[in-house]
C-alpha positions as CSV (number, residue, x, y, z in Angstrom):
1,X,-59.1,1.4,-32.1
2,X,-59.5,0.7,-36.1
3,X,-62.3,1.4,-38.0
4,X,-62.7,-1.1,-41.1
5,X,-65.4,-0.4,-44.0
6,X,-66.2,-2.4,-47.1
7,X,-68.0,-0.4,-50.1
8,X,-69.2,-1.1,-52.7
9,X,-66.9,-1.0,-55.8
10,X,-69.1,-1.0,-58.6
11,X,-71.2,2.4,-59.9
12,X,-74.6,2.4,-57.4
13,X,-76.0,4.0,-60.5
14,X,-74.9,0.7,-63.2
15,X,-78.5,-1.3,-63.2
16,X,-77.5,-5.1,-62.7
17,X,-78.4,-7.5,-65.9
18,X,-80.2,-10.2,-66.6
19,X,-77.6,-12.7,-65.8
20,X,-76.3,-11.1,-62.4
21,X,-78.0,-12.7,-59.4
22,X,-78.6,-10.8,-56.0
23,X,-76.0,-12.9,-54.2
24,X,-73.3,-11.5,-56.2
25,X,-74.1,-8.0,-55.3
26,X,-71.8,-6.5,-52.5
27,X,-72.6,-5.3,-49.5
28,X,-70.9,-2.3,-47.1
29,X,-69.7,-3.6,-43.5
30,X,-68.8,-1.5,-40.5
31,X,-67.4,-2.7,-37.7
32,X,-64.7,-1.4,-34.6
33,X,-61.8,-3.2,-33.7
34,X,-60.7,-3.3,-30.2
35,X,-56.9,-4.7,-30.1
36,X,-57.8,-5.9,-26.6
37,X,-60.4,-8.2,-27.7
38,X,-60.1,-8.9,-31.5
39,X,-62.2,-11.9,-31.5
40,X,-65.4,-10.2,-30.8
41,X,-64.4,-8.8,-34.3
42,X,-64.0,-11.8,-35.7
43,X,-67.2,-12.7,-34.5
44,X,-69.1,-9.2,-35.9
45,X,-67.4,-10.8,-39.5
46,X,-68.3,-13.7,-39.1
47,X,-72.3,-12.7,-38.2
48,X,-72.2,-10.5,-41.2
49,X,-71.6,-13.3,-44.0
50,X,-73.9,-14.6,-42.2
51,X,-76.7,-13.0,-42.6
52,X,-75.4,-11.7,-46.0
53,X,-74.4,-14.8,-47.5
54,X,-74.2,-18.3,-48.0
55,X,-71.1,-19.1,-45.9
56,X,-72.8,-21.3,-43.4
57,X,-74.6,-23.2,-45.6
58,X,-71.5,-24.9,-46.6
59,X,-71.4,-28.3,-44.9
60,X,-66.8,-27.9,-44.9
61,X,-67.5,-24.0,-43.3
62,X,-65.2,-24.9,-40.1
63,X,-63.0,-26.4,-42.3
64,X,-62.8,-23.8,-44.3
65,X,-62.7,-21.0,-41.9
66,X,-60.2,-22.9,-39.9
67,X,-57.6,-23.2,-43.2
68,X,-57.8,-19.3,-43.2
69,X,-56.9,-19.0,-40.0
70,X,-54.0,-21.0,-40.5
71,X,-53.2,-19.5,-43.7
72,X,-52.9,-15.8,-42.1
73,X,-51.3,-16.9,-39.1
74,X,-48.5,-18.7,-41.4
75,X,-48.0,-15.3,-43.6
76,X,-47.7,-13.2,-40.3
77,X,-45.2,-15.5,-38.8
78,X,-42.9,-15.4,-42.2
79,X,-43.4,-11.7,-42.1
80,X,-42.1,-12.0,-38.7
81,X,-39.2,-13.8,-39.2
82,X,-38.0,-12.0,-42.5
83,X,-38.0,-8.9,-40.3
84,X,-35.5,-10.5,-37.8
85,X,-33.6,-11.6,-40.4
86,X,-33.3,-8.1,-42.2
87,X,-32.4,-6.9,-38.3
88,X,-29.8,-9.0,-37.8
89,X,-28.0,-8.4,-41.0
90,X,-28.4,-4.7,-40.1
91,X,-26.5,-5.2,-37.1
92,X,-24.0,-7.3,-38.6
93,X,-23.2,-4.5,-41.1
94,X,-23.2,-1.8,-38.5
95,X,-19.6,0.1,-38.6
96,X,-17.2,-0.9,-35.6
97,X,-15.7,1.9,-33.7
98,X,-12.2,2.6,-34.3
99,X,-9.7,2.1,-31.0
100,X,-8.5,4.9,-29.8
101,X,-4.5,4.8,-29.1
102,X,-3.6,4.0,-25.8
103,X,-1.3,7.1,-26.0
104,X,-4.8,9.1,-26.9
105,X,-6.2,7.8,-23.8
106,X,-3.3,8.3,-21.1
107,X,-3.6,12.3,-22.9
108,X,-6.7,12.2,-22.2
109,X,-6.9,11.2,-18.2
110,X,-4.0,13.0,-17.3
111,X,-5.8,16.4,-19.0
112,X,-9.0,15.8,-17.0
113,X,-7.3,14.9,-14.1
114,X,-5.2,18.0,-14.4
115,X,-8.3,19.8,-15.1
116,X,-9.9,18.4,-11.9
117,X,-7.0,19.4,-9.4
118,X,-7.0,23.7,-11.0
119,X,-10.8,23.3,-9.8
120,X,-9.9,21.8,-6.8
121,X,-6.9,24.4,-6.1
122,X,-9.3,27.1,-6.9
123,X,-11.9,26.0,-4.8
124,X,-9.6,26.0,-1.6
125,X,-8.2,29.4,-2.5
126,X,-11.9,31.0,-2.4
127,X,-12.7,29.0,0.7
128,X,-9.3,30.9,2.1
129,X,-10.3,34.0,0.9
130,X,-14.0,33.7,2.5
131,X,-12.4,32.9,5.8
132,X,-9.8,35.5,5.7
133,X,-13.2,37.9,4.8
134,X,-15.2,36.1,8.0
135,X,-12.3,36.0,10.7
136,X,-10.1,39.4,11.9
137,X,-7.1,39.9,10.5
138,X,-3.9,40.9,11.7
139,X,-3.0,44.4,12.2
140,X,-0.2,46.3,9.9
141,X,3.0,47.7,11.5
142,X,0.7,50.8,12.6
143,X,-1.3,48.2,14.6
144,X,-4.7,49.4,11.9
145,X,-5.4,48.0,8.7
146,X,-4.7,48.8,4.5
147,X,-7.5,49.0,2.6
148,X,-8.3,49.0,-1.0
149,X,-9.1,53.1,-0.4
150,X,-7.4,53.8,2.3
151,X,-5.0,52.9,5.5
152,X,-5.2,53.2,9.1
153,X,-3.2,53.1,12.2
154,X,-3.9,53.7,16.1
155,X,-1.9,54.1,19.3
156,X,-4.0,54.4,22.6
157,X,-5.0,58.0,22.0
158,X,-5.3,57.8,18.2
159,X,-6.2,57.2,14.8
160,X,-4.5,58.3,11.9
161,X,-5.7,57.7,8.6
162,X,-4.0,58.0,5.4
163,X,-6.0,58.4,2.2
164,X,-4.3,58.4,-1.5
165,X,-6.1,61.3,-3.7
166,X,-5.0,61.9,-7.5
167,X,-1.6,63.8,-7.5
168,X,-2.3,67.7,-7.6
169,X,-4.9,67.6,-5.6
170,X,-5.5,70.9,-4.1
171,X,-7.0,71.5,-0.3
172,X,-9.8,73.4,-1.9
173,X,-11.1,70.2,-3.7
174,X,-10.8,68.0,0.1
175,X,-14.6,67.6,1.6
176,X,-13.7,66.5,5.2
177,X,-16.8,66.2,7.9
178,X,-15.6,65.0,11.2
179,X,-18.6,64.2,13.9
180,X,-18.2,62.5,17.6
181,X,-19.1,59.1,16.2
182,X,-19.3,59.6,12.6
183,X,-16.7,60.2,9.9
184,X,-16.8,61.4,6.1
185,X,-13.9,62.1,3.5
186,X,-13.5,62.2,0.0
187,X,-13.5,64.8,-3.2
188,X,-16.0,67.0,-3.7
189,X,-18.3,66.5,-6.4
190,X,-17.5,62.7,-6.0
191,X,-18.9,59.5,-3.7
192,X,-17.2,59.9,-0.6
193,X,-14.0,57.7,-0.1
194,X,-15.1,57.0,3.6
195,X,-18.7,57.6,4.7
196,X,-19.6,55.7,8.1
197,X,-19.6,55.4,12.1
198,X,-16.8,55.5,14.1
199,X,-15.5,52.5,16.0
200,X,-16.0,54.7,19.1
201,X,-16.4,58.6,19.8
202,X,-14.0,61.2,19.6
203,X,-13.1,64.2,20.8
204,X,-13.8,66.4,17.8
205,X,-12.0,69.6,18.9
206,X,-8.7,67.4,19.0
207,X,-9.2,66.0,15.4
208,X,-8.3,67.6,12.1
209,X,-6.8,66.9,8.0
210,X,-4.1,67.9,6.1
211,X,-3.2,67.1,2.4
212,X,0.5,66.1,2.2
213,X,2.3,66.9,-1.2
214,X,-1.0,67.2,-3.3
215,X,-1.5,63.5,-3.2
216,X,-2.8,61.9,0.0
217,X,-4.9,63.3,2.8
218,X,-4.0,62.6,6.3
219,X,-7.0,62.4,9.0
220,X,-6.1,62.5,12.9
221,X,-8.4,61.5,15.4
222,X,-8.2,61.8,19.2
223,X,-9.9,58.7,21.0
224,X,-12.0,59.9,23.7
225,X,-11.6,56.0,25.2
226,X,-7.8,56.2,25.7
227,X,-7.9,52.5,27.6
228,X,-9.0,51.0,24.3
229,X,-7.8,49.3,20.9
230,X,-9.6,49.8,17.9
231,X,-11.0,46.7,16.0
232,X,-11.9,48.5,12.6
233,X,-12.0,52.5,11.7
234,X,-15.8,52.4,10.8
235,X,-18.2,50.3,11.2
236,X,-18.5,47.3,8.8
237,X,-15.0,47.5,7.7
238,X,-12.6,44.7,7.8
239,X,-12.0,44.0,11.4
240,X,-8.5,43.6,12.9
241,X,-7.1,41.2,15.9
242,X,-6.4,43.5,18.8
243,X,-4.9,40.8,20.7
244,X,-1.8,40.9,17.9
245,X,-1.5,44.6,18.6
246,X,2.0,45.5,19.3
247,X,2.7,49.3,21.0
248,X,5.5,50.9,20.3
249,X,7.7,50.4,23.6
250,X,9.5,54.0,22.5
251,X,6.2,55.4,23.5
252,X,5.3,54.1,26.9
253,X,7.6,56.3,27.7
254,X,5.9,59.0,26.8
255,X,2.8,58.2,29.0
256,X,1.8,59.3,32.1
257,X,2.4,56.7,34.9
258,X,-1.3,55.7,34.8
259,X,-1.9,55.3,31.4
260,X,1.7,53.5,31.2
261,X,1.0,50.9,33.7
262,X,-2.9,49.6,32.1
263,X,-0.7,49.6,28.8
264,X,1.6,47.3,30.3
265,X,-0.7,45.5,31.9
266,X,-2.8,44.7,28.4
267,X,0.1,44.1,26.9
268,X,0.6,41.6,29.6
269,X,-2.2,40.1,29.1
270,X,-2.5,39.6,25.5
271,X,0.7,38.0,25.7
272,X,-0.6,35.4,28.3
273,X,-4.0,34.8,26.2
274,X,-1.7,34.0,22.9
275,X,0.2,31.6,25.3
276,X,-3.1,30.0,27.1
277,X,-1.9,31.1,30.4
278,X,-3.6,32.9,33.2
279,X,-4.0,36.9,32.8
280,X,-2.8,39.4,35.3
281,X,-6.7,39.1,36.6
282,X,-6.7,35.7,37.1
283,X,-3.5,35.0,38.5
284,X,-4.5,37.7,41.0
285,X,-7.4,35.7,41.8
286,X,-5.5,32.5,42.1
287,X,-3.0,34.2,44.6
288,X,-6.3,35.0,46.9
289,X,-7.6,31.7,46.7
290,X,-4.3,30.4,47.6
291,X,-4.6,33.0,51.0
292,X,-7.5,31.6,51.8
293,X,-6.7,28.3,51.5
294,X,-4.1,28.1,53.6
295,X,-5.7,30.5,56.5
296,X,-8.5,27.5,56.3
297,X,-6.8,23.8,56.2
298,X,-10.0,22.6,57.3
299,X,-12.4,23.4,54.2
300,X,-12.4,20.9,51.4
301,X,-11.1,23.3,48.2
302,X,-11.2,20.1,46.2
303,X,-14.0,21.1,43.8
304,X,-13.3,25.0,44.5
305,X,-13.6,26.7,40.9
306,X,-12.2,30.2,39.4
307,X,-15.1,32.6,38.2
């Protein structure tokens, strides 16, 4: 919206002569211009001289009014095109940009591109490192696991645990709490190195911790579950997979007859889930099945199914 006003220019207080006449006087107009309708405008104008003049009285008015018209229309338009003009020399003048070499360019792709595979390589190392974080892992030579703090090994009846301590480390200084199902080492006056629960209980009176040669601490613990592999030391640790376990065939020896022959038979087994083949259990079950089949010709075993 505009606002346009007309004042008059000469002093209010100057008192008007002899030879002025009241038509020559000026007079103040106010009116609002709406861009959507500027003819209703033109028309307020247009009222006002004539009220306030003699505009009208003129016989060649239209005429008149019309040649304005035509008159401001033809100035716009020239305004118009001299801005186009000035526009399009502007452009003309407008600095070209300089080629870059082909060489530059080749540089260029072959440096993003390289860029692009290191992002690419480094984003399938971390998704390797999240899965190796998700999924067990497989067990060290001790059948446990090394840690960033410490390491761990098993055989059916035990745990040992190794934990590296600052060399000249006396026993004094060793804060070792051992508990059925819990487990706690480190230095005292320090956070402990482990602090957590057991895999599975113990039988404390068979457990105990030595330091060997001022620089490591050795934990033993007797597994009150003899029948029974490990997955992880405590709780929340990195878990390990017990089907990879491999016993020490030296020892087997060493067991009673019992205890020897479920060792053989795990290790059996894990050896026939590794090679998708039937387990000692199942194979047992297929051998009844069999039996049974052949005492009975006369059933239909056709859809018959292992559980």
């Amino acid at each position: 919206m505009a606002i346009l006003s007309d004042y008059e220019e000469e002093d209010q207080n100057q008192k008007p002569t002899k030879a002025s006449s009241s038509s020559s006087v000026t007079k103040p107009f106010t009116a609002v211009l709406d861009p959507s309708n500027p003819l209703k405008f033109l028309e307020k104008a247009l009222e006002f001289a004539a009220l306030e003049s003699n505009l009208f009285k003129s016989e060649s008015v239209v005429k008149d009014v019309n040649s304005l018209v035509g008159a401001v229309k033809e100035k716009f338009e020239a305004e118009e095109r001299r801005k186009k003009k000035e526009a399009v020399e502007g452009n003309g003048k407008a600095e070209v940009p300089k080629a870059v070499p082909v060489k530059e360019q080749v540089k260029k792709v072959a440096k993003e591109e390289e860029k692009n595979t290191e992002v690419k390589d480094e984003e399938k190392n971390t998704e390797a490192k999240d899965e190796e974080k998700k999924g067990p892992k497989a067990p060290n030579k001790a059948n446990g696991l090394d840690l960033d703090k410490y390491s761990w090994g098993q055989s059916l009846q035990e745990v040992t645990i190794n934990i590296p301590v600052p060399p000249g480390t006396k026993s004094r200084l060793i804060a070792c709490e051992i508990k059925k199902n819990h487990l706690k080492v480190g230095l005292k006056g320090q956070p402990p190195i482990i602090d957590g629960e057991l895999f599975q209980s113990v039988k404390v009176d068979d457990c105990f911790w030595s330091l060997e040669d001022q620089k490591s601490v050795s934990v033993l613990l007797t597994k009150n579950n003899q029948m029974e592999w490990w997955k992880c030391l405590v709780k929340g640790d990195a878990e390990i997979d017990t089907q990879k376990v491999e016993p020490e065939n030296s020892k087997l020896s060493d067991l009673d007859p019992e205890t020897r022959s479920t060792v053989e038979k795990m290790m059996f087994d894990q050896r026939q889930k590794s090679m998708g083949l039937p387990t000692s259990e199942e194979m047992q079950k297929q051998e009844i099945l069999k039996k049974f089949m052949a005492e009975h010709p006369e059933m239909d075993f056709s859809n018959a199914k292992m559980c």
